[in-house]
N, C-alpha and C positions, 0 to 999 in steps of 0.2 A: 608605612602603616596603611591598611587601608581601609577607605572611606565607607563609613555605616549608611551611607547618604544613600548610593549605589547596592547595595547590597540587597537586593531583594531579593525575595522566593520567584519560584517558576509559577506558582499559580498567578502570583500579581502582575507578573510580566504580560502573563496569559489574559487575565482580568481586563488590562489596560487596552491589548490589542484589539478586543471585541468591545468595550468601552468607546474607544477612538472611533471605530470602523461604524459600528451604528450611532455615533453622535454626524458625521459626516452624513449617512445615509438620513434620518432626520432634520437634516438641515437643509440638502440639497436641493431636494421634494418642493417645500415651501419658496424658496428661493426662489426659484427656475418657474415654479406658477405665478408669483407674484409680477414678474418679468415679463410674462407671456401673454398674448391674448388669447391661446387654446383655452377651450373650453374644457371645466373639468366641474363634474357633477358630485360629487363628494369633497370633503373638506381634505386639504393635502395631508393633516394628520394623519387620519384614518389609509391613506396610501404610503404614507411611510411607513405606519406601523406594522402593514402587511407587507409590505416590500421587504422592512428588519427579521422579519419572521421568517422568510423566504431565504435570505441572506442569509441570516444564521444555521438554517440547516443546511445546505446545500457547502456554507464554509466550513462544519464541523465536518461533513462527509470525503471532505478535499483533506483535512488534519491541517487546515489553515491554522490554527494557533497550540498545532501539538509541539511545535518544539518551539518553545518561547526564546531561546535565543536566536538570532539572525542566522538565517543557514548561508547557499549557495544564492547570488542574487538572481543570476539567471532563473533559478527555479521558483523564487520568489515573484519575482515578475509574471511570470508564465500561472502560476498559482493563483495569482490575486486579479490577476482579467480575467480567467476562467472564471472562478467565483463571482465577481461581481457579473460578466455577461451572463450566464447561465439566471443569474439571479435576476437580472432585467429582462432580459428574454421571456422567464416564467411570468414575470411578474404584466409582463405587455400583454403574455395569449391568456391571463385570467381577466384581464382589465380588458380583453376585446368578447371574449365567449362567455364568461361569467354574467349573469342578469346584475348580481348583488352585489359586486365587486365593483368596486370604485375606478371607473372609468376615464384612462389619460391616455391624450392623444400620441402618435407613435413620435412626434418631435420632443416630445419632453420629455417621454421615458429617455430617447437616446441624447437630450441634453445633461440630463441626471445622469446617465449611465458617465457620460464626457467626465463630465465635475466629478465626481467620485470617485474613480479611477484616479485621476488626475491627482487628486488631493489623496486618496490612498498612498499611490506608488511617490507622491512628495515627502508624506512623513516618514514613510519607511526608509526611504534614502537617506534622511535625517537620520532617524535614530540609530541607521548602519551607519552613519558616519560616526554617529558620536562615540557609539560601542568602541569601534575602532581606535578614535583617539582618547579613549579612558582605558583600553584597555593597554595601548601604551603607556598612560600616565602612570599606570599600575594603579586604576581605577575598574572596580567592578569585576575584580578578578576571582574565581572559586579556587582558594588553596585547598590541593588536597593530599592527603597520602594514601594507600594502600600497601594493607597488611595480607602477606600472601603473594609469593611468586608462582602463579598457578598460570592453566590458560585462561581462567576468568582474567588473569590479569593484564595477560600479554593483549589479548581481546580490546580490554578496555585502554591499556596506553595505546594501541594502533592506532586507535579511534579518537582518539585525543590530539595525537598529532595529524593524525589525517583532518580534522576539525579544527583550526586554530581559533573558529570565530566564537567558537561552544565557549570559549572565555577560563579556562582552567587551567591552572598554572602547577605541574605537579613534584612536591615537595622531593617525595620519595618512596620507595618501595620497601617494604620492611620483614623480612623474613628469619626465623629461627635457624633454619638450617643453612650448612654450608654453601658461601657465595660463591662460589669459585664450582661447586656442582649445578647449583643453581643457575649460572652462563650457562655452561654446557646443555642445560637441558631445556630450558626456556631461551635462554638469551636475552636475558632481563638483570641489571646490574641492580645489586641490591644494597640499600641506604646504611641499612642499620638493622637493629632487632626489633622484635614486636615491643618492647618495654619506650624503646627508645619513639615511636611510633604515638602512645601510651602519653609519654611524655609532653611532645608535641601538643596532644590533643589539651594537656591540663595548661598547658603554657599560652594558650590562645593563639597558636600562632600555625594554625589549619582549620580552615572551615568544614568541609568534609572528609570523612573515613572511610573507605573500600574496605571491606573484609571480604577477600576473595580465597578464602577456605575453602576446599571440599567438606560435601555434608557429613565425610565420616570423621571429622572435626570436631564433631557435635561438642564436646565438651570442652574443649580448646574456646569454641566460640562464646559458649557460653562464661564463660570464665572473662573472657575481653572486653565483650557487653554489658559485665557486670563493673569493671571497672569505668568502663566510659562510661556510665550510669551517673558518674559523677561531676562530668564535661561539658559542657553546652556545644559542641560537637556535633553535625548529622551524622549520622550512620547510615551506611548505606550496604546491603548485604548481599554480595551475585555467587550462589552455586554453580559450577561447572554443569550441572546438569540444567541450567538457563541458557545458555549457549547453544547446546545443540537438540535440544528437544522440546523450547518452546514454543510454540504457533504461534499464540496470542495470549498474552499474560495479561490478569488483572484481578483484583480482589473481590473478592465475592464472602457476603458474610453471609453465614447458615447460625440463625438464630445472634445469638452474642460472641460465636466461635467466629474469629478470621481465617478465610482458608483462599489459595492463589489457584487459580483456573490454571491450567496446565495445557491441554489439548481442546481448544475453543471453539466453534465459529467465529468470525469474526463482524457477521451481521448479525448485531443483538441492536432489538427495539429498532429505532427510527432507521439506523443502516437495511437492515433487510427491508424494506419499505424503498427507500432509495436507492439499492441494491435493482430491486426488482422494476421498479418503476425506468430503471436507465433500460432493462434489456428490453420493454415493450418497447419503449419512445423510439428505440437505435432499430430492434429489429423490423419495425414498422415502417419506418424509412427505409432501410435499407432493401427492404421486401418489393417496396413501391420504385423504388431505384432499378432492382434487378429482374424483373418482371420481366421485359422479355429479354434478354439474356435466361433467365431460367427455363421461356417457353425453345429458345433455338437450341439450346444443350439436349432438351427433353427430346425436340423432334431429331436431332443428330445421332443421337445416342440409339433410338428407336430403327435409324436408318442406316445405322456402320456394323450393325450386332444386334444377335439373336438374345433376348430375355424381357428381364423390368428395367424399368426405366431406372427405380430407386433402386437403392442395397439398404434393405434394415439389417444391420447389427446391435445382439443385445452388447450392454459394457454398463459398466455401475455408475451410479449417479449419487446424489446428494443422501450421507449416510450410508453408502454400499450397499441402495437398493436396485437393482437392475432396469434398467429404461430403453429403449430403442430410440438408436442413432441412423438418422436418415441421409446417406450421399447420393450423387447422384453414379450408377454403377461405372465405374470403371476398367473390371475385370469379365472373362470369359467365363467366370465361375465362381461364386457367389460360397463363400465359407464364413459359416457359424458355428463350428462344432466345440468339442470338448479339445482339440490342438486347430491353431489359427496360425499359419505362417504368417510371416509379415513382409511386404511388400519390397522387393531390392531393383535394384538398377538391374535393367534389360530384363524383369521377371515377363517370363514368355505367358502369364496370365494375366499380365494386364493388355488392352487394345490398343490400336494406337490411337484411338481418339481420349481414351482413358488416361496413356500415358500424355495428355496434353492436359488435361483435366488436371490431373493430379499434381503436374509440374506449375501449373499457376493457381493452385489451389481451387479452381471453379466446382472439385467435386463437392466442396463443403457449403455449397452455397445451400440445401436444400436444411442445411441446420439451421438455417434463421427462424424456420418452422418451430424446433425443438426450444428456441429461446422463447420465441413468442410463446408458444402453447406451457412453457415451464419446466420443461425438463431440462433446461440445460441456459449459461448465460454465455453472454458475447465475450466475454474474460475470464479464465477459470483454468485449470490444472485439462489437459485433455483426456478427454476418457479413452480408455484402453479396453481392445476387447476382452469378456470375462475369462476366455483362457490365459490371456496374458496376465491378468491384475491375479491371478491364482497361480502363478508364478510367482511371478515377480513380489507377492508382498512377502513369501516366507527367504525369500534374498534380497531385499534391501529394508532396510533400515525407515519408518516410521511413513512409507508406502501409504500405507491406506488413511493416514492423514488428509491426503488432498480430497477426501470425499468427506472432508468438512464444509466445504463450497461447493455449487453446482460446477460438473464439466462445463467448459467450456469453448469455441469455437479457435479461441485462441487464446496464450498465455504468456507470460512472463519468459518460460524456457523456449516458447518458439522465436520470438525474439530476439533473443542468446544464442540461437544456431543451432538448439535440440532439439530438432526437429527431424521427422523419416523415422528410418530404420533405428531401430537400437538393435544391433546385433552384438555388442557388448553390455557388460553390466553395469562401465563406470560410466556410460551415454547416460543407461537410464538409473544411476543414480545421480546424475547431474539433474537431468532431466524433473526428479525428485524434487532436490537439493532449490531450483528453480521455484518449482510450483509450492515450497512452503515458504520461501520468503515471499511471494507473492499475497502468501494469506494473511501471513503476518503484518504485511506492510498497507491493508491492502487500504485504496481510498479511490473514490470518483476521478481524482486525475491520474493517477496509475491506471487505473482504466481506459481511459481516453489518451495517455501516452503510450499504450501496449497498441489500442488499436491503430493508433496514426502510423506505429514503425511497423506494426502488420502491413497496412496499405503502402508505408513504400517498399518494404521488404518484401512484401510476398509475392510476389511475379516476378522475382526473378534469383531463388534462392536456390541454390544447389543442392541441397539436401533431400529437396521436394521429388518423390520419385514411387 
């Protein structure tokens, strides 16, 4: 039987993790000044307080505590120093530029930063352990079943087994119709019937319910929900049409009606603010970085070929409204028209200092501009010229999605190798397929893991041509 002790929701788990996290970052502070003979002109509360505040947004923007159960630890670790350094890091260039800002010398933020880390990544390892040996005891387990052998369903058991840490132990799959067609066509072995399922739920002995029905169900479903109405049962309810055509899902109430965001952005409130604030801080550096590297491209470029130096091409931007993308030229001949060929191996219009350009990515360097000035950010779905995107959105499949976010210099699908030419359909619907998990998914450290595999991938990728 298992234990109620364990048994929590996800919000408390969620509760607890930012609980813990700013009880450590409040503590540290005082601690570490008390200890020290730096001078500090404010009282350590008032620097923790701001330091928590700091911490908290920059950890919600990471989705440090979106999935309350323990994931992958590798990615946990890598997750939780980003967050806290980026958080001490901000918290050190307010505390030196700021008049009004509570002023700490750079040895105690980075003793603080030590201790907090340190005692973060201690209890996490703790409570990963403990998961783990409860979840053997058959402690802290989610029984669950679902009704419906669909691909909402197959989806959802993949990923179940692909996660054994997600803690869910599943009962059974339960469908009406014949099991033995049901293999053959899913390949999902099925428990029982929906009654038997039903049963289950009155008997206590499943904590949650999958109904993974299609919507044209509609009345089947409703019919099942009315009996669990009686259950102390979660229900939990995934349309097939959740799978493949949602961005970014989340409830949204219009007056007292509830209704689910479909096709989103995914920088709403404090994210676009943070969103935008990483592509100044990144492009601004990166700008001061490549300064002259962009002045000897310019004079090169000026000196192997006759034209400009830039190539503006228009291509759509944020909403599918038309913006100019600025590289630096790499071809003999400069197309913007109503048809845009697209660039192939040994194409006899690019130069050869272009095809050098192009092959290490250097012609995109003049897009740091476009991030800074706002048209466009440093991770993003890449923009396509407008011939192309008037192609390609009436043959593939939910296409103009990606200009939910701003383009970007680089993305999720370069990455993964879709990158260059698409001379096929199923490239660039991969290529797609790419830039909407990335919206979906999207956070501060996907950003900053896309650009790192940019930087080592990109100089020396094949595809680049």
């Amino acid at each position: 039987m298992q234990s109620k002790v364990f048994n929590l929701h996800s919000n408390t788990y969620s509760f607890i993790y930012r609980l813990i996290d700013l009880s450590i970052l409040f503590a540290t502070l005082p601690i570490v000044r008390y200890f020290s003979d730096s001078f500090v002109e404010y009282e350590p509360l008032v620097g923790s307080l701001a330091l928590a505040v700091i911490f908290l947004y920059i950890a919600e923007s990471f989705g440090l505590y979106r999935a309350w159960r323990v994931g992958h630890l590798s990615e946990m670790v890598l997750s939780v120093w980003a967050c806290f350094a980026l958080s001490f890091l901000l918290f050190f260039i307010l505390s030196c530029f700021i008049t009004k800002f509570p002023h700490f010398s750079w040895d105690i933020v980075f003793y603080c930063f030590s201790i907090s880390l340190l005692l973060s990544f201690t209890w996490r390892l703790m409570q990963d352990l403990f998961l783990k040996i409860s979840y053997k005891a058959g402690l802290n387990i989610k029984r669950i079943a679902i009704i419906g052998a669909t691909a909402s369903c197959k989806h959802l058991l993949s990923e179940i087994n692909r996660r054994n840490e997600l803690g869910y132990r599943v009962h059974g799959v339960f469908d009406d119709r014949c099991p033995a067609r049901i293999m053959n066509k899913w390949d999902v072995q099925v428990q029982g019937k929906i009654d038997d399922a039903i049963e289950l739920a009155y008997s206590g002995k499943i904590d949650i319910l999958f109904i993974a029905l299609p919507l044209k169900a509609e009345r089947r479903i409703g019919e099942i929900l009315l009996r669990l109405g009686d259950t102390q049962v979660d229900v939990h309810y995934m349309p097939n049409i959740l799978i493949s055509t949602l961005v970014r899902s989340r409830c949204v109430n219009v007056g007292e009606i509830d209704t689910l965001s479909v096709f989103e952005s995914p920088y709403l409130g404090a994210k676009e603010w943070i969103k935008r604030s990483e592509d100044i801080i990144l492009s601004l550096l990166i700008l001061t970085i490549i300064a002259v590297p962009l002045l000897v491209i310019s004079i090169a470029i000026k000196l192997t070929s006759a034209g400009p130096i830039l190539f503006k091409q228009r291509r759509y931007g944020l909403k599918g409204e038309e913006i100019l993308v600025w590289k630096f030229r790499s071809m003999y001949v400069l197309e913007d028209n109503e048809k845009v060929t697209q660039a192939s191996r040994n194409d006899p219009r690019v130069t050869p200092l272009g095809r050098f350009l192009r092959r290490t990515s250097l012609d995109e360097f003049p897009q740091f501009f476009n991030v800074l000035f706002g048209s466009m950010s440093i991770v993003g779905p890449r923009p396509h010229a407008v011939a192309h995107n008037e192609a390609y959105r009436l043959r593939v499949r939910y296409y103009m999605l990606r200009h939910k976010v701003k383009p970007g210099i680089t993305g999720l699908a370069q990455i993964n190798g879709w990158r260059g030419e698409t001379d096929t359909l199923d490239k660039m619907e991969n290529r797609v397929k790419c830039d909407l998990q990335y919206i979906k998914n999207w956070s501060v450290w996907l950003d900053i893991k896309i650009i790192y595999l940019t930087v080592l991938r990109g100089f020396t990728d094949k595809d680049a041509y």
